[in-house]
N, C-alpha and C positions, 0 to 999 in steps of 0.2 A: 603774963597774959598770952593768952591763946590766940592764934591768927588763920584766919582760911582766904587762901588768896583768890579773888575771883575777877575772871576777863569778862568785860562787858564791851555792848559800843553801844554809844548812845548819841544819839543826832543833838547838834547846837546848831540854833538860830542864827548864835553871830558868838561874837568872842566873847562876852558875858556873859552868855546864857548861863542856867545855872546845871549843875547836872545832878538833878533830880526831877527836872519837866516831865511831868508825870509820872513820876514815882511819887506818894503822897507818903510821907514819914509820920509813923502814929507813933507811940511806942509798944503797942502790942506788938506790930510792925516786926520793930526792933528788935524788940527781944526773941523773938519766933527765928528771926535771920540767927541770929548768937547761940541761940540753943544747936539752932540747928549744925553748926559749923563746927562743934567739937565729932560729929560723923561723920562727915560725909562734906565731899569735895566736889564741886561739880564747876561745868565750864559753859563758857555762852559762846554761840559761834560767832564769829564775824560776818556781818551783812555788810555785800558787797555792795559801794556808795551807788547810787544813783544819779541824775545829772541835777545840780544846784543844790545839792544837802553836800555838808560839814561831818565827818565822820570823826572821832577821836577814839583811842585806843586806852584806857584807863583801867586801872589793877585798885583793886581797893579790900581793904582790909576790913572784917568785923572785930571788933570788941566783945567781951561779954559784958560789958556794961553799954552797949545799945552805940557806943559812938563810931563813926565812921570814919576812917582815911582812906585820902585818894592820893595816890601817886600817878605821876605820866607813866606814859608806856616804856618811857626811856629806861626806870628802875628795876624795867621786867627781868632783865636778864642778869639782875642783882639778886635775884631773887634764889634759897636753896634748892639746889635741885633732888630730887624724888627718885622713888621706882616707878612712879606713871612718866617719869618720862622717859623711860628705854623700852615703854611697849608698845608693839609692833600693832601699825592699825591696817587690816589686811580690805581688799577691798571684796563687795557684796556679788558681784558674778564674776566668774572666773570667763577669760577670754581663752581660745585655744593657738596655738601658735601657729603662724602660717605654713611653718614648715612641714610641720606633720601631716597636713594635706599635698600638700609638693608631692613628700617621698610615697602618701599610698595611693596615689594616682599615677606616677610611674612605676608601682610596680601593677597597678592593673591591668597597664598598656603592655607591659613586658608578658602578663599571662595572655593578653588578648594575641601579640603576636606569634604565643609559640601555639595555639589552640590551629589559627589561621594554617601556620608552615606545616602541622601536623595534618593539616586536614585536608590542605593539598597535595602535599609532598612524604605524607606520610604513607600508610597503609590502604590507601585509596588507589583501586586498579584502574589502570587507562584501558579504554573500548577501543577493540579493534578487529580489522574483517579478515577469518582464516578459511584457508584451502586445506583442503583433504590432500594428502602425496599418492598418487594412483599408481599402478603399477604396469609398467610395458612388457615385451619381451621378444625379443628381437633375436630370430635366428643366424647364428655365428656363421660367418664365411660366405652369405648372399652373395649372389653377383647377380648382373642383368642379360638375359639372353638374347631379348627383342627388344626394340624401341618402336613404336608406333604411334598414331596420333588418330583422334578420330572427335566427336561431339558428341555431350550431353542430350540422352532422350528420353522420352514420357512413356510407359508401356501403357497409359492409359491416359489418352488424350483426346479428346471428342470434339465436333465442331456441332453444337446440337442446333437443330432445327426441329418445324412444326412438321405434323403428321398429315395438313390440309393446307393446302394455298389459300390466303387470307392477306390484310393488311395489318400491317404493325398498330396499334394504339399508344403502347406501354411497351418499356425496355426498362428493367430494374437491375441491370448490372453496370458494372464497369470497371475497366481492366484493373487487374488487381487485388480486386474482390477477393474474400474467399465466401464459398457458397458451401451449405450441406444439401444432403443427397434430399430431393424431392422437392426444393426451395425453389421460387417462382421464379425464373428467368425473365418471363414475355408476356404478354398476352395481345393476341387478333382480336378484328374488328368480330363480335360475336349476335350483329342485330340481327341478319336473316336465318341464323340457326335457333334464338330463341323464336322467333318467331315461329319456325316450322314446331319447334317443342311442344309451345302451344297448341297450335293447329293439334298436334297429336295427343294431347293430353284432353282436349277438347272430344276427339273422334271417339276417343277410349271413355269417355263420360255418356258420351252417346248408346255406345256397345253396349256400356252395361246396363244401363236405364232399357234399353229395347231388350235385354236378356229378359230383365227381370218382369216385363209386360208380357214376353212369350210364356215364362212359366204361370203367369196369373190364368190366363188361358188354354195351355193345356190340362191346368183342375178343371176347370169351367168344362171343354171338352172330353176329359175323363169322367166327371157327372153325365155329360149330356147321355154320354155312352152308356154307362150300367142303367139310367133312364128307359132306353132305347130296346137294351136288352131284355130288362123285366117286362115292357111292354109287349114285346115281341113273343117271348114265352107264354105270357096269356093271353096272345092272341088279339092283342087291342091295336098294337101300332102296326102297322106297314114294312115287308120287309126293307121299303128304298130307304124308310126315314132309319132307317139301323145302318143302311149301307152311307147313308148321308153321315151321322155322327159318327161312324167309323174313319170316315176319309180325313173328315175336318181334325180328328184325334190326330191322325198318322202324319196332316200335313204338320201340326204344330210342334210334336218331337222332330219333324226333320228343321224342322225351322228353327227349336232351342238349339240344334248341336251345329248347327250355319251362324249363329248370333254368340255361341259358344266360341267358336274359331275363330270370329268380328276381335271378339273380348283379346284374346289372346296374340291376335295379327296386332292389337292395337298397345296392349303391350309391350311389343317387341318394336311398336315403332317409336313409342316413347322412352326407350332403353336405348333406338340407335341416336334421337336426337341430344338426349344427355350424353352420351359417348363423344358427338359432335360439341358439343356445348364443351365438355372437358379437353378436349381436344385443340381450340383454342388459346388454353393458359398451356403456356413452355415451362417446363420444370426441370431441374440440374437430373443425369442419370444418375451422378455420385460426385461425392463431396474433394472439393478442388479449388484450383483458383482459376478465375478469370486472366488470359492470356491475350483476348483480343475480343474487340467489337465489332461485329461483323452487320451490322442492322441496326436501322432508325428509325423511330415513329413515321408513320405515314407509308414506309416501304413498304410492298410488294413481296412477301416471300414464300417460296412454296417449297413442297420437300426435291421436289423435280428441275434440274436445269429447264428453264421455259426459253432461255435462248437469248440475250441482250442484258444489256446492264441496269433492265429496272427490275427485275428480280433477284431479290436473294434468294440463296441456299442454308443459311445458316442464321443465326441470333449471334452466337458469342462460340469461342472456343472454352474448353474446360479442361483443366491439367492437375491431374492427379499427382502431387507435390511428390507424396511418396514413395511411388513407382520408377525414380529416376534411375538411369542405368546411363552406360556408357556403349557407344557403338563404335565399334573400330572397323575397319579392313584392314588384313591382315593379306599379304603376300602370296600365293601361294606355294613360293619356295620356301616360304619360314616356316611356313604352317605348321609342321612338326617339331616347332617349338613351342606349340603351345597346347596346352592340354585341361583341361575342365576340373574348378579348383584350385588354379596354380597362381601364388600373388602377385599382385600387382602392384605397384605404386603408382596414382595418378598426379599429376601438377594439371592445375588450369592456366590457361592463359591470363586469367584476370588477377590471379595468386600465385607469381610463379616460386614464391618461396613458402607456398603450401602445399604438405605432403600429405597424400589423403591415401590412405589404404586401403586395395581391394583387393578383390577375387574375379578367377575367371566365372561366369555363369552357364555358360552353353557355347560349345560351336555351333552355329550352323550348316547342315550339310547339304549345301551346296557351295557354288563358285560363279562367279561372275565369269563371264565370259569374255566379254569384252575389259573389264578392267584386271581381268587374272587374280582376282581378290576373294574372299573366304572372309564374312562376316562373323566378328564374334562379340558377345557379349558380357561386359564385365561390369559386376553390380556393385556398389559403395558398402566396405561397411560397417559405417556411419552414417548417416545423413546431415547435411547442415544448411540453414537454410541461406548461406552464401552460394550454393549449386543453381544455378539456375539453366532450364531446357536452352539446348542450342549453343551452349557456350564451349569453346574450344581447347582441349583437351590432348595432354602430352602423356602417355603410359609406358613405363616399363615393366614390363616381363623378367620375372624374378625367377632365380629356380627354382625350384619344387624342393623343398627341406626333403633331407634324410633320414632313414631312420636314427643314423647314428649322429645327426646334429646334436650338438648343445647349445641350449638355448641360452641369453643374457643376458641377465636380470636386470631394468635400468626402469627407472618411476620419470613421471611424469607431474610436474610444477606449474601455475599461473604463472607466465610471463612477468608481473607484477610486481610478484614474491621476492625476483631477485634482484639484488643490488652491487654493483659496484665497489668495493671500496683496496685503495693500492692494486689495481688492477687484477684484484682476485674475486670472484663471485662469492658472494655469500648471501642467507639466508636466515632470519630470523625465526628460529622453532618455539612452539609453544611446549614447554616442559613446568611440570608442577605450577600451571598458572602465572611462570616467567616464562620474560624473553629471552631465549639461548641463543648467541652467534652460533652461525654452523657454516664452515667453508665446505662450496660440492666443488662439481666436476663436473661443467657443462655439455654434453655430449653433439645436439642442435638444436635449434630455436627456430618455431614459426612463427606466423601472427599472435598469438597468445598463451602456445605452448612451448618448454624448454623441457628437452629431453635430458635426466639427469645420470652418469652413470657410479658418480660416488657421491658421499655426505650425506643421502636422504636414505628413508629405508620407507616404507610402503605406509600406508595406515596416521603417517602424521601428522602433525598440523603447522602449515606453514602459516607468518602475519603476509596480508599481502597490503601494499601502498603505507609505507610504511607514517603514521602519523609525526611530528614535527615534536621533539623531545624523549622520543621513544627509544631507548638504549639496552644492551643486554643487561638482565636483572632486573629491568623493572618486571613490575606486580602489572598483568594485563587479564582481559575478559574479553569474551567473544562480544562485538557488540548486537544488537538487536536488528534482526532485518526489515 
């Protein structure tokens, strides 16, 4: 007899229940379950109990004669065992292991970090601001011949005032300032010169109006005339009424060319009241700066000292920045050491560790008398606008180069550029887009120029203020002004 083992569970009421409760046993039933079981093997899962149900675990055998045994579950593992029971029941989705996310998420971070260090510290230039290396050249074996001292002055410097005595209204400057040339300074009180304008623009509307009624008139009198005439040839008119239309003709041309010279007189007066009229706006002679305020709204000023302190003489001063020169007195026993063209070096008193380079411009030929002195003038040249007129002024008198001097080649750096480091100057140069150390050879140093006599060569580019991580070799770029 053939056997097909099959697990069921089947719910009991109580301990007798039977275990067929609802399985209804026909024998069609029956024999369907026994045919079947020489095939095919099949299994019932287990339903997990619920609360107050009785679960039992029973194995039970078919017959092919329709009858049924039941054994406990105890006999289960009495039972032969199979090749179904060494196979593998795999489960329906696959989970992924947590680790496999772990390891590709650090190494994302590992690319994320080297992209970051590349992209700062990689091939990325740092911006920084360079200087041109300019070039000097300083005659070999100078010395100073004279020492003199003298002040800063304007060869063009004006105290402008009006062309008419007037009162102030308007003052548009103030010290300081700068002004171009023709630009409104001032303007006077201007009511009784318009006033006159009128008057004359009026008299001149008149002149012409009366011109134009004398020429209507002299037609009229030229008709009456050839009238006159013809009548007089045939004998009809009177010689007096001919002498009469003659007079009256002769008096009206002397009368247009008296109303002609009206016209013209009238003209000429409405030209001088606009002259008047412009005459009261102040305007710069040439472009400068305001040095001083000399005049207030309401004031009194004429071109004329009128005598007392309620008139002015002036509006404002004006000083032509770029005109500055230097005025010395010179000695007269020295004087033959100086000669026109020959350099200078000035110090100011306000800069005295500024050395400003000049030239003689002119002697003046005369001499003072009373101070035994010989004016000379010596011009900047440069200009800067730390010169300012009136400022007090230290010069020496250089010799005059030779022809057989040699000159020596020495450039000039931004203050800035240079750095400190073990108590030797150096300078970072820009080479192929790096930064190059470069040790010079400081020669002097003013306010923001160092005079170099080795390590630089003309034409290069120095970093100047040097940025915070910037070292020889790195990759740099000019940055943007």
């Amino acid at each position: 007899m053939e056997c097909v083992r099959l697990a069921g569970a089947f719910r009991l009421d109580g301990p007798g229940a039977q275990h067929n409760r609802g399985h209804e046993r026909t024998p069609k039933r029956e024999q369907a379950l026994a045919s079947s079981a020489h095939s095919k093997r099949f299994a019932m899962s287990e339903d997990r109990p619920t609360p107050g149900q009785d679960f039992l675990s029973l194995d039970y055998s078919l017959t092919s004669d329709g009858k049924t045994s039941f054994f406990s579950g105890a006999f289960m593992s009495q039972t032969k065992p199979s090749l179904d029971d060494l196979r593998i029941q795999r489960k329906t989705t696959s989970q992924a292991k947590p680790g496999v996310w772990v390891w590709l998420g650090f190494v994302l971070m590992l690319l994320a970090v080297g992209v970051l260090i590349w992209w700062f510290k990689g091939d990325r230039a740092m911006e920084v601001h360079t200087a041109l290396v300019r070039e000097t050249a300083t005659v070999g074996n100078e010395r100073t011949v004279l020492n003199a001292s003298g002040y800063v002055t304007a060869r063009r410097e004006a105290t402008v005032s009006s062309k008419v005595t007037g009162k102030v209204i308007e003052v548009l400057v103030e010290e300081g300032m700068k002004v171009q040339e023709g630009q409104v300074l001032a303007r006077l009180d201007d009511t009784n010169v318009k006033t006159s304008l009128f008057l004359a623009q009026a008299q001149l509307v008149s002149a012409r109006n009366a011109l134009a009624e004398t020429r209507v008139r002299i037609r009229e009198a030229d008709q009456e005339l050839n009238r006159q005439s013809g009548l007089l040839k045939a004998r009809v008119a009177m010689q007096s009424d001919y002498d009469h239309a003659e007079a009256s003709w002769l008096a009206l041309k002397a009368r247009l060319e008296q109303q002609q010279s009206d016209v013209s007189v009238g003209e000429k007066q409405v030209d001088y009241w606009q002259q008047q009229l412009d005459d009261t706006i102040i305007r710069a002679p040439f472009a400068g700066i305001v040095t001083s305020k000399n005049a207030q709204p309401g004031e009194m000023i004429s071109p004329i000292s009128a005598g007392g302190g309620f008139t002015r003489t002036g509006i404002c001063t004006i000083v032509d920045m770029q005109s500055l020169e230097i005025e010395i007195d010179v000695n007269e026993s020295y004087i033959n050491r100086v000669e026109s063209g020959q350099p200078v070096e000035a110090t100011l008193d306000a800069y005295p560790d500024w050395k400003i380079p000049c030239k003689v411009i002119a002697i003046i030929p005369t001499a003072d008398r009373q101070k035994s002195t010989v004016k000379v003038r010596v011009g900047f040249d440069k200009l800067d606008p730390r010169i300012l007129p009136e400022m007090s002024v230290k010069v020496a008198f250089r010799e005059a180069a030779s022809p057989g001097s040699v000159a020596q080649r020495t450039v000039s750096v931004p203050k800035a550029a240079i750095h400190q480091e073990d108590g030797h100057d150096v300078v970072l140069v820009v080479q192929n887009n790096h930064a190059e150390r470069r040790a010079i050879t400081v020669s002097s140093t003013t306010d923001d120029e160092t005079i170099v006599n080795a390590g630089l060569s003309a034409g290069e580019k120095v970093i100047l203020d040097w940025p915070p991580g910037l070292t020889e070799g790195v990759k740099v770029k000019r940055a943007k002004p």
